[in-house]
SERO-4910 file (N, C-alpha, C, O; in steps of 0.05 Angstrom, whole numbers):
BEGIN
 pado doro    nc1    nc2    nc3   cac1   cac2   cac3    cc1    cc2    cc3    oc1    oc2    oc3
  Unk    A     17    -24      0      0      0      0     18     25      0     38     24     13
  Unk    A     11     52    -16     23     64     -7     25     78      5     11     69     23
  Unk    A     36    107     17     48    125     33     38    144     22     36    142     -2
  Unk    A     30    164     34     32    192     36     59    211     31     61    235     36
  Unk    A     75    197     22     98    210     26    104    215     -5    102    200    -24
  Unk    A    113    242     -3    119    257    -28    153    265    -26    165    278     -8
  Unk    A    167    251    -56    192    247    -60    196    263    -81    185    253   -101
  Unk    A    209    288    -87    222    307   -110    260    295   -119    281    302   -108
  Unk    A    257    271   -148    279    277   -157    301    291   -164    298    289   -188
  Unk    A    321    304   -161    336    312   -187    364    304   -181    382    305   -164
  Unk    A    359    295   -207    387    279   -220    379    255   -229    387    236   -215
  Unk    A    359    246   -257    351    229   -265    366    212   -278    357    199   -297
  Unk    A    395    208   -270    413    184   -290    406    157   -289    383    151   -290
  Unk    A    421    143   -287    416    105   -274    402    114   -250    378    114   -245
  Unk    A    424    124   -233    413    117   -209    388    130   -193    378    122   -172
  Unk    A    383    151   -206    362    161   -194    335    153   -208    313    162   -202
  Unk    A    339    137   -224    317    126   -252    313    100   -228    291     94   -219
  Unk    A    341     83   -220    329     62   -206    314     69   -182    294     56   -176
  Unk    A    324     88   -168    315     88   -141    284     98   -148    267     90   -132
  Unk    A    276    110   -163    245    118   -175    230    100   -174    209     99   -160
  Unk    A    237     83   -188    230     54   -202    225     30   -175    210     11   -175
  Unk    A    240     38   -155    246     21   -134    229     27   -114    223     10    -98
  Unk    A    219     56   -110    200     62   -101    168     59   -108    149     58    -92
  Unk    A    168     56   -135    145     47   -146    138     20   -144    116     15   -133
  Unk    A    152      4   -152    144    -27   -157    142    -29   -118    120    -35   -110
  Unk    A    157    -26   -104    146    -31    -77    121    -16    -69    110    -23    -48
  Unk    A    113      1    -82     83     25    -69     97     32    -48     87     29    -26
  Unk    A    124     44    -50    127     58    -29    123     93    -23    126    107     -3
  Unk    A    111     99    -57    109    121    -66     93    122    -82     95    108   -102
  Unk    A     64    143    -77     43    137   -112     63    151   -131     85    160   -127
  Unk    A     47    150   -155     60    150   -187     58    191   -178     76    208   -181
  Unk    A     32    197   -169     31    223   -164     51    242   -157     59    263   -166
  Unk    A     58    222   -130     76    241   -107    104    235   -108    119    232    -88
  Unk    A    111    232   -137    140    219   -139    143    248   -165    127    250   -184
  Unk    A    164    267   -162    164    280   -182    187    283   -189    202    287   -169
  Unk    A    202    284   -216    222    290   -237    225    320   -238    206    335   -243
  Unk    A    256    329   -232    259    351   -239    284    354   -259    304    340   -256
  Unk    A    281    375   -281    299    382   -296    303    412   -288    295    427   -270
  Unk    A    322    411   -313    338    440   -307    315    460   -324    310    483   -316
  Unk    A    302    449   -346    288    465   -360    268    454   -371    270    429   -370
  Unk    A    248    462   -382    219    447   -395    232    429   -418    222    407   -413
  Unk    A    250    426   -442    265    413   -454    275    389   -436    267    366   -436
  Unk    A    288    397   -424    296    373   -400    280    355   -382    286    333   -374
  Unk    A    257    370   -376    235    358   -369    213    334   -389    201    314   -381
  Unk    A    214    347   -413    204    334   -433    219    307   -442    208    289   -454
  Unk    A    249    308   -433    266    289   -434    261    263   -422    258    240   -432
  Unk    A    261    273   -400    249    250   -368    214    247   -371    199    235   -355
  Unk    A    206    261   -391    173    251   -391    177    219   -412    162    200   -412
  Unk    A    202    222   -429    205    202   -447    219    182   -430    214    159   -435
  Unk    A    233    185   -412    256    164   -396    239    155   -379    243    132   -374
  Unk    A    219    165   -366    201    145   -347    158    159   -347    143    168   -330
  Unk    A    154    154   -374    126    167   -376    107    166   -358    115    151   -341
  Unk    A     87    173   -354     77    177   -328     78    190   -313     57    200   -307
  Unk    A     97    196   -301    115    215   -275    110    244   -287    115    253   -310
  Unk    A     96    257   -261     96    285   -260    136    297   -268    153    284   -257
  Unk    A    140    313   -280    165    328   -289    155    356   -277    131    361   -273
  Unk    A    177    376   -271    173    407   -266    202    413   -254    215    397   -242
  Unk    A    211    436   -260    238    450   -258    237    463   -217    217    467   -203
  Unk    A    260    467   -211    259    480   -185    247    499   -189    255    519   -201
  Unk    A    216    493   -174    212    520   -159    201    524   -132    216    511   -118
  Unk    A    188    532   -122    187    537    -90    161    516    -93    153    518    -70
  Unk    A    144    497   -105    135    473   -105    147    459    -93    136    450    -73
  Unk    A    176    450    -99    191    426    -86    183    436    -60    173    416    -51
  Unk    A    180    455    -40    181    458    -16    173    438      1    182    428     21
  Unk    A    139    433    -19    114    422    -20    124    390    -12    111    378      5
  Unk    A    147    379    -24    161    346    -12    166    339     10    172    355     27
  Unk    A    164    315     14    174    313     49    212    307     40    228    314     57
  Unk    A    222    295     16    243    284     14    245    299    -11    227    302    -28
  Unk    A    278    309    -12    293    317    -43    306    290    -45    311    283    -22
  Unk    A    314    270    -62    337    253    -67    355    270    -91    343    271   -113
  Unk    A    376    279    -90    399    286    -92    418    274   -113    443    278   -110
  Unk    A    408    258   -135    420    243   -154    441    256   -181    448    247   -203
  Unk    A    446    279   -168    458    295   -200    493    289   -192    504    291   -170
  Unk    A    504    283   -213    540    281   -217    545    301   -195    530    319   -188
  Unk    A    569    293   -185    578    303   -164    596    344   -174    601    367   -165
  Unk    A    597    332   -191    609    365   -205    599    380   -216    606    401   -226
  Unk    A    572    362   -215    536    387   -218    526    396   -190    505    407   -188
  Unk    A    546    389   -162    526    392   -142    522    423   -141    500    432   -133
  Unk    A    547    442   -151    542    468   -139    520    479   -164    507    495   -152
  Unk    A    514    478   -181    499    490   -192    465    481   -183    446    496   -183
  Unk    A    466    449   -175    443    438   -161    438    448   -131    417    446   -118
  Unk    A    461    460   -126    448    466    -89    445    499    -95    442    513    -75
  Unk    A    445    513   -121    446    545   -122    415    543   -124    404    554   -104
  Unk    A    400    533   -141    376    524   -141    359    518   -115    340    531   -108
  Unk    A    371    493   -102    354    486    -83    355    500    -56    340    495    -37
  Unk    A    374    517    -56    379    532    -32    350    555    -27    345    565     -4
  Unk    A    338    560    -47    325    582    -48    294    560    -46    275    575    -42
  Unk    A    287    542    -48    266    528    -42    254    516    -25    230    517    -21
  Unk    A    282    493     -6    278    475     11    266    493     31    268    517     29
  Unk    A    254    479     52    245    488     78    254    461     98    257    438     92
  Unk    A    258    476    126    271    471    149    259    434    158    269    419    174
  Unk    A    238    430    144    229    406    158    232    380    138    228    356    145
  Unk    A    241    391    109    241    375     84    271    356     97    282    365    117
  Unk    A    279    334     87    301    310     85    313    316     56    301    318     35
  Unk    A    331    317     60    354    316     35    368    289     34    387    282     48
  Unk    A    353    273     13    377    251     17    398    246     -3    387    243    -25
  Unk    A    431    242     -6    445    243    -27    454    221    -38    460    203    -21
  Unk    A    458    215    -57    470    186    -66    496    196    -80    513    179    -85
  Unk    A    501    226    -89    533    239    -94    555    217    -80    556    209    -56
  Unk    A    572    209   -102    592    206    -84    616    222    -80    627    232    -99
  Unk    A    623    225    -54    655    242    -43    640    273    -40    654    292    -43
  Unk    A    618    276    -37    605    297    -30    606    293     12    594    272     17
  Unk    A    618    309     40    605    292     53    581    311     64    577    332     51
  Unk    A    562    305     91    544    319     87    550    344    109    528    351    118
  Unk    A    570    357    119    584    384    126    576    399     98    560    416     94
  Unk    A    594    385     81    583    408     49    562    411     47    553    434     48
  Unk    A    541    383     41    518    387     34    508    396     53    484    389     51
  Unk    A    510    415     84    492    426     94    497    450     89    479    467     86
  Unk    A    533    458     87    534    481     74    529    492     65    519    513     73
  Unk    A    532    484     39    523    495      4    485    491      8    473    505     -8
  Unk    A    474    481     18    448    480     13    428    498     40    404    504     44
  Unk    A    452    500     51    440    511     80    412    507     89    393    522     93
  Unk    A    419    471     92    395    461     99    407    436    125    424    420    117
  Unk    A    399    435    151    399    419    164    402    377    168    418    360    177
  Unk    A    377    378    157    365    357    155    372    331    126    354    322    112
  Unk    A    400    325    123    416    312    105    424    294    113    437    293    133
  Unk    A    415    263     90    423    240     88    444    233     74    439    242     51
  Unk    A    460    226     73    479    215     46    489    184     52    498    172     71
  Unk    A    482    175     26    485    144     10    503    136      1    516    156     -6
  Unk    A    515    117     -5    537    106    -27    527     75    -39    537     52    -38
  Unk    A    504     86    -52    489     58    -69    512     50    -86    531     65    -90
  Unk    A    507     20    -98    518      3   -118    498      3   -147    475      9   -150
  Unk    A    516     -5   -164    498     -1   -192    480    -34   -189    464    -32   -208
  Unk    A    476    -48   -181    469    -79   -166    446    -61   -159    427    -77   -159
  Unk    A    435    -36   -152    406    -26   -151    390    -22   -170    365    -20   -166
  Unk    A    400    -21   -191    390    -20   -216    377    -43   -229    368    -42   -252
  Unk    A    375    -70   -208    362    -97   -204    352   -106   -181    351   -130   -178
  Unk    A    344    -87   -160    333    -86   -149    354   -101   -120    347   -106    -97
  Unk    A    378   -103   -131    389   -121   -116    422   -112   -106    442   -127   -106
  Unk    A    421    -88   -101    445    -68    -87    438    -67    -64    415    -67    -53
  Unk    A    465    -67    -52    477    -53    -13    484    -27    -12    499    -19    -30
  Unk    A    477    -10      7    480     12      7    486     24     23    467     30     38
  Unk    A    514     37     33    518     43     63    508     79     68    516     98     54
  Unk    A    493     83     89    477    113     85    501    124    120    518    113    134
  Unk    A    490    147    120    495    164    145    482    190    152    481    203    131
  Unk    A    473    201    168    451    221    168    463    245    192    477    238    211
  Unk    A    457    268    188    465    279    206    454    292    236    430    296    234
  Unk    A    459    296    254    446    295    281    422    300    277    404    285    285
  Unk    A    418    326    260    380    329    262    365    322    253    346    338    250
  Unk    A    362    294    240    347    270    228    333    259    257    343    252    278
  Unk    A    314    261    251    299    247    272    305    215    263    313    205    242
  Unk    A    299    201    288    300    172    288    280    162    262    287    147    244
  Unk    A    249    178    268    228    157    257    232    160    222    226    144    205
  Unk    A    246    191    220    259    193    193    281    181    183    283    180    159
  Unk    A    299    171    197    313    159    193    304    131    182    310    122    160
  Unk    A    289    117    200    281     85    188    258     92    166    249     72    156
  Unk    A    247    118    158    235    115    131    254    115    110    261     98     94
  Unk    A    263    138    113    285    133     88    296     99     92    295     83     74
  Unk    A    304     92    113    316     62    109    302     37     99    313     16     92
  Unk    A    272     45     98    248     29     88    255     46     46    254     33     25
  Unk    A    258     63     49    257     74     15    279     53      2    276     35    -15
  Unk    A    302     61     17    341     55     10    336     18      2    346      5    -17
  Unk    A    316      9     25    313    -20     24    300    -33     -2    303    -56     -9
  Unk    A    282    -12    -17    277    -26    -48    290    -25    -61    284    -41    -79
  Unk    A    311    -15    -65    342    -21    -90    355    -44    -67    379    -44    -61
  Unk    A    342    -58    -59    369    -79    -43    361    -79     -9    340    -79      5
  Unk    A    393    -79     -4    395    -76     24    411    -50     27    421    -34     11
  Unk    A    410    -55     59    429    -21     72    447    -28     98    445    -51    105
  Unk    A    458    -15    109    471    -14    128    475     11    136    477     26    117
  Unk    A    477     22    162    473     45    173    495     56    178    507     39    191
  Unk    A    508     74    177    537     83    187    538     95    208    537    117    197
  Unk    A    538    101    234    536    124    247    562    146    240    560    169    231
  Unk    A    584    133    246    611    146    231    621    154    201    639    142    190
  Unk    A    603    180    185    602    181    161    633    174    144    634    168    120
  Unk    A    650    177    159    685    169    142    681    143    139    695    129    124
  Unk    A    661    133    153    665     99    133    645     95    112    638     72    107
  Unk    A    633    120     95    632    118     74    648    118     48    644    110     25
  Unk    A    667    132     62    690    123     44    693     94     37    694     86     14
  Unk    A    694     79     59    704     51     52    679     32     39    682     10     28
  Unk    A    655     46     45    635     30     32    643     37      7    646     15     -5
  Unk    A    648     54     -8    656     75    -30    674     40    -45    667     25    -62
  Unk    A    699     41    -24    715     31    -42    707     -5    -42    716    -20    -59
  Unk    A    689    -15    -17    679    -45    -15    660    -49    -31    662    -69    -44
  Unk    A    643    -36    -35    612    -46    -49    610    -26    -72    607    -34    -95
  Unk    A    613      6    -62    604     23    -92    623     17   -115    620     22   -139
  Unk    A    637      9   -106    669     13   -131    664    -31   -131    678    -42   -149
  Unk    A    654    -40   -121    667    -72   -116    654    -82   -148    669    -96   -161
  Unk    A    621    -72   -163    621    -87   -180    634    -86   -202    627   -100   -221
  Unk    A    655    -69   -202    682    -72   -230    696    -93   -226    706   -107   -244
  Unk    A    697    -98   -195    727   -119   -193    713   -141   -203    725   -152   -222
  Unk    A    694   -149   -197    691   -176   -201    676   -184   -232    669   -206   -240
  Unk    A    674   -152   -246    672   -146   -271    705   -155   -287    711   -168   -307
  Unk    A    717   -145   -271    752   -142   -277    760   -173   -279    772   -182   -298
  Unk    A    751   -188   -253    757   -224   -256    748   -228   -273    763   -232   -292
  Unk    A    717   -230   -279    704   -242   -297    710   -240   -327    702   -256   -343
  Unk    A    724   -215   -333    735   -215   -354    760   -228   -367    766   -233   -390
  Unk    A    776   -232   -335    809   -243   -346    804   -272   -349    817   -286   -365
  Unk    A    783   -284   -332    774   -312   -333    771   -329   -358    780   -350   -368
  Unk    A    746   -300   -368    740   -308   -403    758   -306   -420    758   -319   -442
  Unk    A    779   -286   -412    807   -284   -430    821   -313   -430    832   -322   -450
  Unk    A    819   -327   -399    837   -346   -410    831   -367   -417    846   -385   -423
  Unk    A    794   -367   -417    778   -392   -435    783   -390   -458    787   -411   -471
  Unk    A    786   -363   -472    789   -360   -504    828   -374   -503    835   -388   -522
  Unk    A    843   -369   -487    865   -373   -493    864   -409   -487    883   -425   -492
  Unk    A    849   -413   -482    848   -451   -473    835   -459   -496    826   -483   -495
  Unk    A    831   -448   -514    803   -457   -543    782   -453   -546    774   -454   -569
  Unk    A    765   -446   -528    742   -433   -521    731   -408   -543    743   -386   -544
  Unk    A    709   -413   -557    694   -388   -562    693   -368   -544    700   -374   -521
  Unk    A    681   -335   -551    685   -316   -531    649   -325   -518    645   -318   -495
  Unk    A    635   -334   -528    608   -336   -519    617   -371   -500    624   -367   -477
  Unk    A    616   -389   -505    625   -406   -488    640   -406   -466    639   -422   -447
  Unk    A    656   -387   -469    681   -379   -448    658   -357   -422    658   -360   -398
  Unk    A    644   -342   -436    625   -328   -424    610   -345   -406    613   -345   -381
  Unk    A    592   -360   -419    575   -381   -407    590   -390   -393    604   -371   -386
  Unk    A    597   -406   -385    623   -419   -376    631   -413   -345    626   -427   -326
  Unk    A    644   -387   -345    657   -359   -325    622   -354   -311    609   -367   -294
  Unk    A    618   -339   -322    589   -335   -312    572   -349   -303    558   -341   -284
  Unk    A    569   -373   -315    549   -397   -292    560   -393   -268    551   -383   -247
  Unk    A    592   -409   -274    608   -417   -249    604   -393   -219    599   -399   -195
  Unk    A    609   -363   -234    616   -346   -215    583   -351   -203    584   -362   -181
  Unk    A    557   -347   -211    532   -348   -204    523   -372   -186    506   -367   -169
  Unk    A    535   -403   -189    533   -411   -177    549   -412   -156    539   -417   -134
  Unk    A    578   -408   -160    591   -395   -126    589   -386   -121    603   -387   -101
  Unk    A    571   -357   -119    564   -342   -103    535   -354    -89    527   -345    -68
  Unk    A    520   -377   -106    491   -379    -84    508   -408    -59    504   -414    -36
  Unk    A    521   -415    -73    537   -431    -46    560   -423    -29    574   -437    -14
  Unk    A    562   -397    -34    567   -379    -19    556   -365      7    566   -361     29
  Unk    A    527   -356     -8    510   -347      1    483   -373     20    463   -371     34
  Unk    A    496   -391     11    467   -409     32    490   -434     39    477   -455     38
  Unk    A    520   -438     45    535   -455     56    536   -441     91    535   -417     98
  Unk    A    537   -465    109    549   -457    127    569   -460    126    577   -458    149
  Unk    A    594   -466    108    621   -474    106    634   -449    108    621   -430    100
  Unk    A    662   -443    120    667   -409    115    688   -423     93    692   -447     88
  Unk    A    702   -394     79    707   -383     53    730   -409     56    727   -428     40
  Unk    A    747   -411     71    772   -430     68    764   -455     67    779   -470     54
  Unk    A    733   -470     81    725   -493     76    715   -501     44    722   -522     34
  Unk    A    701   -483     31    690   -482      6    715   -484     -8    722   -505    -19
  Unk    A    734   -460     -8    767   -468    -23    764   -498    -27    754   -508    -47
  Unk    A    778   -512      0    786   -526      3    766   -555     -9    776   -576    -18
  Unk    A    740   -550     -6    713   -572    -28    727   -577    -52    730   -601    -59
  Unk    A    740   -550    -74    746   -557    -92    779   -564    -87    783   -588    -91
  Unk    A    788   -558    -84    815   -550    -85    831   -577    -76    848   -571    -59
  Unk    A    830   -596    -79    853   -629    -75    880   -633    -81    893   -634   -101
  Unk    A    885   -633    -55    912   -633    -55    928   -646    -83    922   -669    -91
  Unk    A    950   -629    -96    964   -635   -117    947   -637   -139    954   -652   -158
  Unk    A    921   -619   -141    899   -633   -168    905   -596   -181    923   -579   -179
  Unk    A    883   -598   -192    889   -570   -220    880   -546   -204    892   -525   -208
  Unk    A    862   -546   -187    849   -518   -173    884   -511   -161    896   -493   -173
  Unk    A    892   -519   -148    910   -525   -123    933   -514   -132    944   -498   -118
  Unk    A    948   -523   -166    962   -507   -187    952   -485   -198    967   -471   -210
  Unk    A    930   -478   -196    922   -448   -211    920   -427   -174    926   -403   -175
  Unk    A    915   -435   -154    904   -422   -135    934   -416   -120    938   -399   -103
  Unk    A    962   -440   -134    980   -433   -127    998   -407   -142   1011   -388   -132
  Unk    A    995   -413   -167   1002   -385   -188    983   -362   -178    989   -342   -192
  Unk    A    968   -357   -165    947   -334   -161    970   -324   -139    983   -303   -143
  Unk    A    973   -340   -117    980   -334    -91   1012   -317    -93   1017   -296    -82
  Unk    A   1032   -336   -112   1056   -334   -131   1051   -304   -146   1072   -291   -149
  Unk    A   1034   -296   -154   1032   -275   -166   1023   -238   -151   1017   -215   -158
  Unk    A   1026   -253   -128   1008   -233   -102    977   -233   -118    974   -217   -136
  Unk    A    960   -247   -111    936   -230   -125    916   -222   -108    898   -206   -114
  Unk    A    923   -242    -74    904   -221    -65    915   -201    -48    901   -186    -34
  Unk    A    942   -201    -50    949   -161    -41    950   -144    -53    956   -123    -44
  Unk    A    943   -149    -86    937   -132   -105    913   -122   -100    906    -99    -96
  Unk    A    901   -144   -103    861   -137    -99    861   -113    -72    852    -90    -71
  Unk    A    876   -129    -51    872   -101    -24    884    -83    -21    880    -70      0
  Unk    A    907    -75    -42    926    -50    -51    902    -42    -66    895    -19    -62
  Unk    A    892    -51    -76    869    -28    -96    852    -24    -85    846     -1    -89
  Unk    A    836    -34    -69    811    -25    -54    810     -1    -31    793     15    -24
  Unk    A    846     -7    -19    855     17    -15    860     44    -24    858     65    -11
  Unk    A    868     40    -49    867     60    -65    846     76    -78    844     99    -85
  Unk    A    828     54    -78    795     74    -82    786     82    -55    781    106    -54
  Unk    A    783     71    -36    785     87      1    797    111      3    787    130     16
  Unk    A    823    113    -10    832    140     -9    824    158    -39    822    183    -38
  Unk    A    823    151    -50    815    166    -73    787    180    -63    783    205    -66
  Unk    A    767    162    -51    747    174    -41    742    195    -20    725    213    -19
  Unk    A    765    187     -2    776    211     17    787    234      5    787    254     19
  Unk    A    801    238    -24    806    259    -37    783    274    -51    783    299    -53
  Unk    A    767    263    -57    744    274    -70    731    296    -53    724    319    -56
  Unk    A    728    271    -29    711    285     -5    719    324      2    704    342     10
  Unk    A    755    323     -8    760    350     -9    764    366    -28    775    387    -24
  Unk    A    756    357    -51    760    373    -71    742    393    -78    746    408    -97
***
């Protein structure tokens, strides 16, 4: 059923298209009280084609009228997006951000608005099936707090931060994580084609495998070194490839880089 609760977009890319979408198919929002904003009637007419139906309209002291802004525009559109919204919001409205390396000190700054959430969704929301680590700032009430956590929960799951610097690290674990295993899955199929393999067989192949290790992943009580060890027999072929991985550093490579997006995210945060 739904809510009474009225949500003003802007920043209609992927991700603010999913989280729309995510709100809808749950009724966590009518089709009414969910509104699209552009920069201009052109742009509006844009997003009437990208999700039809949906009320569209440009900032104007309407948005006031929302209980929630969600905050979805490129991070190097925020200042021209908070010159706008600064002159609209009112004191009781929720700002929630999904910007990343924005933290919400700025966004209370530049928007000189109190009451700010900020997110670090995964593109895995775009299937209904992303983690999302949020953080909110003191004057979020509690009972607002677990609505937005009821919204965040239709693209997926969430986890709560109280300490917003570990969005950084969600940044570099989950927001940044579906390349890496974009990144495996590609060198895998590289070396099916290099074993004889078609690029579509090599695909199938990589891709079953990874889909079904992850659901016996996900429903084993075995931990990570027991499952290894299922496949992996002593002196057999896993055991020679898992030894060249190890021979090659690959997993202090993997956590030299995830580091490096942790801090990269911490640079943003000051730019």
């Amino acid at each position: 059923m739904t809510s009474n609760l009225r949500i003003a977009i802007l920043g209609c890319g992927n991700m603010g298209q999913a989280f729309a979408k995510a709100f809808l198919n749950y009724d966590l929002v009518a089709r009414a009280d969910l509104l699209l904003l552009g920069r201009d009637d052109v742009h509006c007419q844009r997003l009437t084609t990208l999700m039809p139906g949906l009320p569209t309209g440009t900032l104007t002291v309407a948005v006031g009228e929302y209980d929630m802004v969600l905050l979805a525009v490129k991070p190097q559109d925020f200042w021209r997006a908070a010159e706008g919204l600064r002159s609209v919001l009112r004191p009781r409205q929720i700002v929630l951000s999904i910007m990343a390396g924005i933290p919400i000190a700025r966004l209370q700054r530049e928007l000189n608005h109190r009451q700010v959430l900020r997110a670090m969704p995964n593109t895995p929301a775009l299937l209904g099936m992303g983690i999302t680590g949020f953080s909110a700032s003191p004057e979020v009430e509690r009972s607002r707090l677990h609505q937005v956590e009821n919204l965040i929960n239709a693209t997926g799951r969430s986890i709560f931060l109280e300490d917003e610097t570990m969005l950084d690290a969600v940044t570099a674990v989950s927001g940044s994580g579906p390349a890496y295993f974009y990144y495996i899955v590609q060198a895998m199929m590289q070396a099916g084609k290099e074993l004889g393999f078609t690029e579509s067989v090599a695909g199938l192949l990589v891709k079953q495998t990874m889909l079904g290790a992850f659901h016996l992943l996900n429903n084993s009580d075995k931990t990570i070194d027991e499952l290894i060890g299922a496949v992996a027999s002593k002196g057999g072929t896993t055991e020679a490839a898992l030894g060249a991985f190890r021979a090659g550093g690959l997993s202090e490579t993997i956590i030299s880089g995830m580091k490096a997006a942790q801090q990269r995210a911490t640079e943003l945060a000051k730019e």
